[in-house]
C-alpha positions in Angstrom: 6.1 -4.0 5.9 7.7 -0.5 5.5 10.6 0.6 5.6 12.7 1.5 9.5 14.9 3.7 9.6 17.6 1.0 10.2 16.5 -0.5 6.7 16.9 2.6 5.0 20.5 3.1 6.8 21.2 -0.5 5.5 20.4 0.5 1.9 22.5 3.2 1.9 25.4 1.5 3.5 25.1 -1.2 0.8 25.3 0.7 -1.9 28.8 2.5 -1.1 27.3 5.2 1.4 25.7 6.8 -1.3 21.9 8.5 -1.0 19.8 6.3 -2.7 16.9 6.8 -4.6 13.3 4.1 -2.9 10.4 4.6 -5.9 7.2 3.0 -6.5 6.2 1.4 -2.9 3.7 -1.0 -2.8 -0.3 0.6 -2.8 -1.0 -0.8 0.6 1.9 1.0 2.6 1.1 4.5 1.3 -1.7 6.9 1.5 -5.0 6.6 -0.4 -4.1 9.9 -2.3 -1.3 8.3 -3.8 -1.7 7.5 -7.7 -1.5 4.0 -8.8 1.5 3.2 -11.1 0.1 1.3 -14.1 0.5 -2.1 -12.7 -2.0 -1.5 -9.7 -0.3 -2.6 -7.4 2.4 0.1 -6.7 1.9 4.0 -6.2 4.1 6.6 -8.1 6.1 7.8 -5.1 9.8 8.5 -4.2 12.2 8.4 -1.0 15.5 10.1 -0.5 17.6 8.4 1.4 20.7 9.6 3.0 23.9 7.2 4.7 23.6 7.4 8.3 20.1 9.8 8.1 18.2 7.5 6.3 15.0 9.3 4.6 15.7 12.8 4.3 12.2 14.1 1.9 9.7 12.0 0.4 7.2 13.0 -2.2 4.8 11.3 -4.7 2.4 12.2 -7.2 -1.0 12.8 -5.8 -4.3 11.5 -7.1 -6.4 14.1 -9.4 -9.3 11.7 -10.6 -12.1 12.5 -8.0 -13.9 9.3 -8.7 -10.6 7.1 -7.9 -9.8 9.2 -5.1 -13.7 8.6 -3.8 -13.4 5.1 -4.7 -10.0 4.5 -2.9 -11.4 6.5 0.3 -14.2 4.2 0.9 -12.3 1.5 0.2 -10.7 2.1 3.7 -13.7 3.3 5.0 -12.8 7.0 5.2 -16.0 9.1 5.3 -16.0 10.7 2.1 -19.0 13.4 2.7 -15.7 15.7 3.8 -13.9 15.3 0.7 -14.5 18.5 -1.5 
């Protein structure tokens, strides 16, 4: 399950009202493009969260392997003739 905003407002309140800092999300819950992390089963990716906000800018680092990001399209049965 992802993250709701009232999680993310829970995390910050939990940690002293201070933004906080949500990396390396599970693979599932994030877009294809995301890059794997090394243990396969997270992606390299980032949220900002703020106290009383909750996630003010996400980012991550995007897959640049063609083959993996072919390979993790038809995986979720994206039609990959319109990736160029």
């Amino acid at each position: 399950m992802d993250l709701q905003s009232e999680h993310e407002k829970y995390l910050c309140q939990y940690f002293n009202n201070r933004p906080v800092f949500v990396l390396n999300y599970p693979r599932e819950l994030k877009a294809f493009y995301m890059k794997n992390n090394s243990d396969e089963k997270t992606v390299a990716c980032f949220d900002l969260l703020l106290p009383e906000i909750g996630e003010l800018i996400g980012g991550s680092v995007r897959e640049n392997n063609y083959q993996v990001l072919r390979e993790k399209a038809q995986k979720i049965d994206l039609d990959i003739n319109n990736l160029y």
